[in-house]
C-alpha positions as CSV (number, residue, x, y, z in Angstrom):
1,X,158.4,83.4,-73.3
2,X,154.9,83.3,-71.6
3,X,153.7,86.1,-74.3
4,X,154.4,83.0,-77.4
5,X,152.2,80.4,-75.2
6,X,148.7,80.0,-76.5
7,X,146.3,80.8,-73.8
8,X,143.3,78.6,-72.7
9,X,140.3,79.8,-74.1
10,X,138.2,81.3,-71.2
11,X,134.2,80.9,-72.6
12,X,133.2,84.6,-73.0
13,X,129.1,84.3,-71.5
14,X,130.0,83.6,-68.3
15,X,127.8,86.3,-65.6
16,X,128.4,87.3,-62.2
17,X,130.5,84.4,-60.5
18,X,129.2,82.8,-57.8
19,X,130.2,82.5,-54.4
20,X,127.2,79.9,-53.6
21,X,128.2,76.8,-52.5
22,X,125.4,74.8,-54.3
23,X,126.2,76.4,-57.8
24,X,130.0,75.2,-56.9
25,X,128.9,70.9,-55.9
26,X,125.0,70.5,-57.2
27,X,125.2,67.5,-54.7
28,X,124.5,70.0,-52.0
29,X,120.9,70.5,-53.3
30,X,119.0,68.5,-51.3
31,X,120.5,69.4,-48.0
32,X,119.9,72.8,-49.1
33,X,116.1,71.6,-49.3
34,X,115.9,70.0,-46.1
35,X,117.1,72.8,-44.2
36,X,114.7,75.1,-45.9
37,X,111.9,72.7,-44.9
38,X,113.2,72.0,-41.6
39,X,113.7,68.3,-42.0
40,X,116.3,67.0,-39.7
41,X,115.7,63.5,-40.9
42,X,116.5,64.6,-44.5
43,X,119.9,66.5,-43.2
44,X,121.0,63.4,-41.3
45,X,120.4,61.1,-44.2
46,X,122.6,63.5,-46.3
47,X,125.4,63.4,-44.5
48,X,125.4,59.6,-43.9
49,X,125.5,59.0,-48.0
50,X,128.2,61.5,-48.3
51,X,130.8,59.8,-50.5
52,X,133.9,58.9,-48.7
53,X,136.0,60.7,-50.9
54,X,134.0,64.0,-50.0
55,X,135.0,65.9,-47.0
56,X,132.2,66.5,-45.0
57,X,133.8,70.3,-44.2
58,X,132.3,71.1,-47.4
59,X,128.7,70.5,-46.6
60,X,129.3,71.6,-43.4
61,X,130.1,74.8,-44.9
62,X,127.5,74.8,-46.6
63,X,125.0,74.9,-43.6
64,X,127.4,77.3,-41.7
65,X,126.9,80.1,-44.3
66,X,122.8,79.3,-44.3
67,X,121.3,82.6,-42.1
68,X,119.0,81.6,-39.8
69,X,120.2,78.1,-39.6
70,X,120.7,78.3,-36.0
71,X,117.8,78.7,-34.5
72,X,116.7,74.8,-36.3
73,X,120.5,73.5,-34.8
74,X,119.6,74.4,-31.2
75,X,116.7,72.1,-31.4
76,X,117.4,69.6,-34.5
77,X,117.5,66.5,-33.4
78,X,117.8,66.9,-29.5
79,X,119.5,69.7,-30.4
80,X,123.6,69.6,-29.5
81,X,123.5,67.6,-26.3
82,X,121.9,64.7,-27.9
83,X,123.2,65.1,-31.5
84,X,126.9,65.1,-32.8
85,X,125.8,66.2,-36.4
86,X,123.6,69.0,-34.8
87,X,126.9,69.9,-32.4
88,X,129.1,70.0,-35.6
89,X,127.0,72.0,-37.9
90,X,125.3,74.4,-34.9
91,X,129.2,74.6,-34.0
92,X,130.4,75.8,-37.6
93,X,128.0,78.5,-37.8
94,X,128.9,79.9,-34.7
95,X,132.3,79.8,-36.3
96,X,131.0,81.5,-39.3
97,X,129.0,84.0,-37.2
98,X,131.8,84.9,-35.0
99,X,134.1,85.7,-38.4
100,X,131.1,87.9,-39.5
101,X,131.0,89.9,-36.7
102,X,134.6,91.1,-36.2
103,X,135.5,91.6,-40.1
104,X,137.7,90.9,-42.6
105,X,140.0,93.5,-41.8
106,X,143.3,93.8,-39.9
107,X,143.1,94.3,-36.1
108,X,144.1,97.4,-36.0
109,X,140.8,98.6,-38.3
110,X,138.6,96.5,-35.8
111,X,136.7,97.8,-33.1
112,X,136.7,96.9,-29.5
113,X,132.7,95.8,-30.1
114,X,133.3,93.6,-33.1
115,X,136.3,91.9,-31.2
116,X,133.6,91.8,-28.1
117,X,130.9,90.0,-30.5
118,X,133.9,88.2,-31.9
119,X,134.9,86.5,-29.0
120,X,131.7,85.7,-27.4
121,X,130.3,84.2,-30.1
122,X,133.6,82.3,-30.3
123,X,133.7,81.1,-26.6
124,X,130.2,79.7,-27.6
125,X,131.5,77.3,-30.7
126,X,134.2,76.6,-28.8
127,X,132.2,74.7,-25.6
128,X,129.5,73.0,-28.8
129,X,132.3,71.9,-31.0
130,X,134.3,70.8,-27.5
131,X,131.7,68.5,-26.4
132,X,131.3,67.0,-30.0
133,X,135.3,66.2,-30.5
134,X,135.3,64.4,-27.0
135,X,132.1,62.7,-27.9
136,X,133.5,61.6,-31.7
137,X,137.3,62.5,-31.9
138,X,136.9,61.3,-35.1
139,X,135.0,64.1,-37.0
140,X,136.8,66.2,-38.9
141,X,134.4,68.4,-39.7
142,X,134.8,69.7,-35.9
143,X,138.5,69.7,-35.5
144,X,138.5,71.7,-38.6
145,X,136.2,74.1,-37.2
146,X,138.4,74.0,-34.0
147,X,141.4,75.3,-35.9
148,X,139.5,78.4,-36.3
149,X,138.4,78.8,-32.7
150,X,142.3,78.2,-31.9
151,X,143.1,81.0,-33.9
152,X,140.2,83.1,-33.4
153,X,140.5,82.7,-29.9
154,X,144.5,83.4,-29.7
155,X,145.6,79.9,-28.3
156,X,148.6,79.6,-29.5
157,X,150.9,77.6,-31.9
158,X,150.8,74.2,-30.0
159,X,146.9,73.9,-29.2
160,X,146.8,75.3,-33.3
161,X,149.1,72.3,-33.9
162,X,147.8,70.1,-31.7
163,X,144.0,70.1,-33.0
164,X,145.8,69.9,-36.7
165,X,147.0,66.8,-35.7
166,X,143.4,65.4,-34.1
167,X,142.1,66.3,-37.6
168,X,144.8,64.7,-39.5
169,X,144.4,61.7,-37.4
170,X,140.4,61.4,-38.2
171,X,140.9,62.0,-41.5
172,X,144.2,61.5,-43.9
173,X,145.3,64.9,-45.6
174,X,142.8,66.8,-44.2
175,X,142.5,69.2,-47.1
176,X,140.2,71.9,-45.4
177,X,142.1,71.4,-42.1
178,X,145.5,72.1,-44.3
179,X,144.2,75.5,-45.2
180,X,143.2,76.5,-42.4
181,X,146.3,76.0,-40.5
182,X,148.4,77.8,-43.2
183,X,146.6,80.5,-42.3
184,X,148.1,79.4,-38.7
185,X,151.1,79.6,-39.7
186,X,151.3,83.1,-40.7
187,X,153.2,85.5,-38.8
188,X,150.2,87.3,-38.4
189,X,148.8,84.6,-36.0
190,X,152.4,84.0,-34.1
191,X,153.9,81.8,-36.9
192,X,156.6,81.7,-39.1
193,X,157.4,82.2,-42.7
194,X,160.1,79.3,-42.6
195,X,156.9,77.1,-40.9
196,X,154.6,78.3,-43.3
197,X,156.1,77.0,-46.5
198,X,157.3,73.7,-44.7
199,X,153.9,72.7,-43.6
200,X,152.3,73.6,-47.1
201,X,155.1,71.4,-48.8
202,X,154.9,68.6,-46.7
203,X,151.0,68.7,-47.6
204,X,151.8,68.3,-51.4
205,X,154.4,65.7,-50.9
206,X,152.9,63.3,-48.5
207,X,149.1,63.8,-50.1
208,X,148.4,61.1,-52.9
209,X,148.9,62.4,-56.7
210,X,145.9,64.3,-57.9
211,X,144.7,64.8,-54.6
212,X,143.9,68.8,-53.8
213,X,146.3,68.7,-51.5
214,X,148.9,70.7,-52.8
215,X,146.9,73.9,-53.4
216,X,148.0,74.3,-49.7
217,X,151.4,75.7,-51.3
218,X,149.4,78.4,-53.6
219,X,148.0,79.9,-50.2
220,X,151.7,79.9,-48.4
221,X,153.4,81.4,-51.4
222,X,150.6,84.0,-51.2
223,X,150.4,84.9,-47.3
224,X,154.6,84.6,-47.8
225,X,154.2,87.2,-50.9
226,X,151.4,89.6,-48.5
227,X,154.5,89.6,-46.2
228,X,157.3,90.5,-48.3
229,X,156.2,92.2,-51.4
230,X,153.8,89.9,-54.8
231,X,157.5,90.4,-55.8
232,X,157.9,87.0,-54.2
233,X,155.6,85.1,-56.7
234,X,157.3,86.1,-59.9
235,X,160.7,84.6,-58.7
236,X,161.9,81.9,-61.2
237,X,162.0,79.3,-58.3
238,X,158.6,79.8,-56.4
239,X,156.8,80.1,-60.1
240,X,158.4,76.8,-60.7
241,X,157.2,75.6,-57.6
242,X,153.6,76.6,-57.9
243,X,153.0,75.0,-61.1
244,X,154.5,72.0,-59.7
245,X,152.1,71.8,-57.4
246,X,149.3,72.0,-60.1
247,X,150.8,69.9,-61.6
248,X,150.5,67.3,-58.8
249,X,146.7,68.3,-58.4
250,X,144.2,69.8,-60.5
251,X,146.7,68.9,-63.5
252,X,147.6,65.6,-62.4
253,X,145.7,62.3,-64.7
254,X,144.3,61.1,-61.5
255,X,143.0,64.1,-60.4
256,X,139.1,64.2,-59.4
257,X,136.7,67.1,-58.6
258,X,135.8,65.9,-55.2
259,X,134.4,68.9,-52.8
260,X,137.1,71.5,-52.6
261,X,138.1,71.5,-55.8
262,X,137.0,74.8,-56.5
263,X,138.9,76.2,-53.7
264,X,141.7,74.8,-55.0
265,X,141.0,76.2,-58.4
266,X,140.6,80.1,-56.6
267,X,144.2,79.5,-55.3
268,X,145.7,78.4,-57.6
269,X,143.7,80.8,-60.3
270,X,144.8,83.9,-58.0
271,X,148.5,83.1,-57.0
272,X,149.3,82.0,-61.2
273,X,147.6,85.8,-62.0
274,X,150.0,87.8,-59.6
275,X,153.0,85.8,-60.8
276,X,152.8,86.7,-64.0
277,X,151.7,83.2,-65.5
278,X,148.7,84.2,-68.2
279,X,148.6,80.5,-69.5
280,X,148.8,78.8,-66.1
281,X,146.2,81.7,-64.6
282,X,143.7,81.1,-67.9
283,X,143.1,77.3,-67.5
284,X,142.9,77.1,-63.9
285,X,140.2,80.3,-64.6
286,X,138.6,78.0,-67.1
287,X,137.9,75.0,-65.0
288,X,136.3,77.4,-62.4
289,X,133.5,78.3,-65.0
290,X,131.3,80.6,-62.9
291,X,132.6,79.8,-59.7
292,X,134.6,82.0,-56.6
293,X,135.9,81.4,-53.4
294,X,135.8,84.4,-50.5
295,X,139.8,83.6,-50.6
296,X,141.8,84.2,-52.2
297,X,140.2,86.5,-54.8
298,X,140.0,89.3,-53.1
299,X,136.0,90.0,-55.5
300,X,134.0,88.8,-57.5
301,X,134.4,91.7,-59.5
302,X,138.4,91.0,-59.9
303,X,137.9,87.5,-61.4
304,X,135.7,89.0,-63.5
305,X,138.2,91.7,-64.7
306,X,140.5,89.2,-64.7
307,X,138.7,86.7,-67.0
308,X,138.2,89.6,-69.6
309,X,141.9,90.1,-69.3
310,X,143.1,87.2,-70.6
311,X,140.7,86.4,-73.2
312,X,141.2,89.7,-75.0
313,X,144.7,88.3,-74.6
314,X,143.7,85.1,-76.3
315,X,142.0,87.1,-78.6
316,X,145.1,88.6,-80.3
C-alpha cells in the first residue's frame, strides 16, 4: 500500500520555484553575463567549453527565452550569414517568439492574428535555422529547433520524422530532440497514440542507463492520459512502467545531472503526482529543490500546492 510507504522528506523553506534557467544549471551564468554586456566573443567562447555531455539545446534555450536578445543576434558576429552560432541561437528565439505570440492554448481558443504572428515569425526561423543545418548538419541545437518549426508550421509526420532523424544522427539520444517529437507524435499534431508510446519506449531502451532519456515515456503516458482520461496513469501496468523508467534515469547509480535533468525531474514529478504515487511524486519533487519547467506542471503555483501536500503527508 502506497499510504504505509514513508515519504521523502520535501525541505519545508523552499519560496517561489523558479522557472529561470540559470537558477536550474549555475553554469549558464556567464553566458548570461556576456549577453547582458553584449560580448559576442564571450558567448562564443561559452559555447566552445560546453562539456560534451551537455546538450547545447539547453544553453541555447537559455538565450532563446532572453527578451531583447535579437536585436544583438542579427548583428553578433556577422550576424547569421557569417555565423552558425549566431544562425542557431537568432534561430531559437524566433522559435521562442513565434510560441509567444500564438499561445498556449488550443486552436480553437486562438485568434486568426496570433496564428498570423505565429506563422510569420515562424517562416522567419525556418529560412535562419535552414541555412545553419545545410551549413553544419551536425548541430543539434538547430535540428531541434527545426522540430518545432515542423510542427509549428504543419509539415507533416515525415518532414517531423525526418528532421528527428538529422538530430539523432548529430547527436546520439538527442534528449531535447526526444521531447519534442513526442509532442509530434500526438494526435493533436496528426500522430498516433500507438506511435507515441513506441517512440518514447524505444528512447528509454536504446538510451544508455542513467541517461535522461527515458523521461520521454513520462511525457507520452501524459499526452496518452490528456487524450483518454488521467484515468490512464493510475493503471497497474503504466504506473509500473513509469517508475521503470525512473528507475533507468534519474534513479539509476550512473545517473548524472547533466543539462536537462530538471526537465526530466518536472515530468517525471508531474506524471508520478496524477498517478497516485506520493512516494515516487515526493523524491522526484525533492531533487527539483526550487526548480520548474513550463511543462509539464501546468504552474508554479501547483508544484507549490503540491509540495505542501505531501509533506503534511510526511508529516503524519
Amino acid at each position: 500500500m502506497l499510504s504505509s510507504v514513508r515519504l521523502p522528506k520535501i525541505p519545508s523553506l523552499l519560496g517561489v520555484p523558479s522557472y529561470d534557467l540559470v537558477d536550474h544549471y549555475a553554469d549558464l551564468a556567464p553566458l548570461r553575463r556576456a549577453l547582458r554586456a553584449r560580448d559576442w566573443p564571450a558567448v562564443v567562447a561559452f559555447f566552445d567549453r560546453l562539456p560534451e555531455h551537455d546538450d547545447p539545446t539547453v544553453a541555447t534555450a537559455m538565450v532563446a527565452e532572453t527578451r531583447g536578445v535579437e536585436t544583438f543576434l542579427r548583428v553578433a558576429g556577422g550576424g547569421p550569414a557569417e555565423s552558425t552560432l549566431a544562425g542557431t541561437l537568432l534561430g531559437a528565439r524566433l522559435v521562442w517568439m513565434a510560441w509567444q505570440a500564438r499561445g498556449s492554448a488550443r486552436a480553437r481558443y486562438t485568434s486568426r492574428g496570433q496564428f498570423a504572428s505565429f506563422h510569420q515569425i515562424l517562416h522567419e526561423a525556418e529560412r535562419v535555422l535552414g541555412e545553419v543545418t545545410a551549413e553544419e548538419p551536425g548541430n543539434i541545437a538547430a535540428w531541434t529547433a527545426r522540430l518545432r518549426t515542423a510542427r509549428g508550421l504543419e509539415m507533416g509526420q515525415a518532414e517531423a520524422n525526418r528532421r528527428y532523424e538529422r538530430a539523432a544522427k548529430a547527436r546520439p539520444d538527442p534528449f531535447f530532440a526526444q521531447l519534442t517529437h513526442v509532442q509530434q507524435l500526438c494526435p493533436k499534431w496528426g500522430g498516433s497514440l500507438d506511435r507515441l508510446l513506441g517512440f518514447a519506449r524505444h528512447c528509454a531502451k536504446t538510451a544508455p542507463p542513467g541517461s535522461l532519456n527515458a523521461a520521454a515515456v513520462a511525457d507520452a503516458h501524459l499526452e496518452f492520459a490528456y487524450e483518454s482520461g488521467i484515468a490512464h496513469l493510475r493503471s497497474p501496468a503504466v504506473l509500473h512502467e513509469i517508475r521503470g523508467a525512473v528507475a533507468r534515469s534519474v534513479g539509476h547509480p550512473d545517473y548524472r545531472p547533466v543539462h536537462g535533468w530538471v526537465q526530466a525531474e518536472c515530468s517525471f514529478s508531474y506524471v508520478l503526482r496524477l498517478a497516485g504515487d506520493r512516494p515516487g511524486a515526493a523524491a522526484r519533487l525533492a531533487a527539483l529543490g526550487n526548480r520548474v519547467t513550463i511543462y509539464p506542471w501546468p504552474s508554479a503555483g501547483e508544484l507549490r500546492t503540491a509540495r505542501r501536500t505531501l509533506r503534511v503527508a510526511a508529516a503524519r
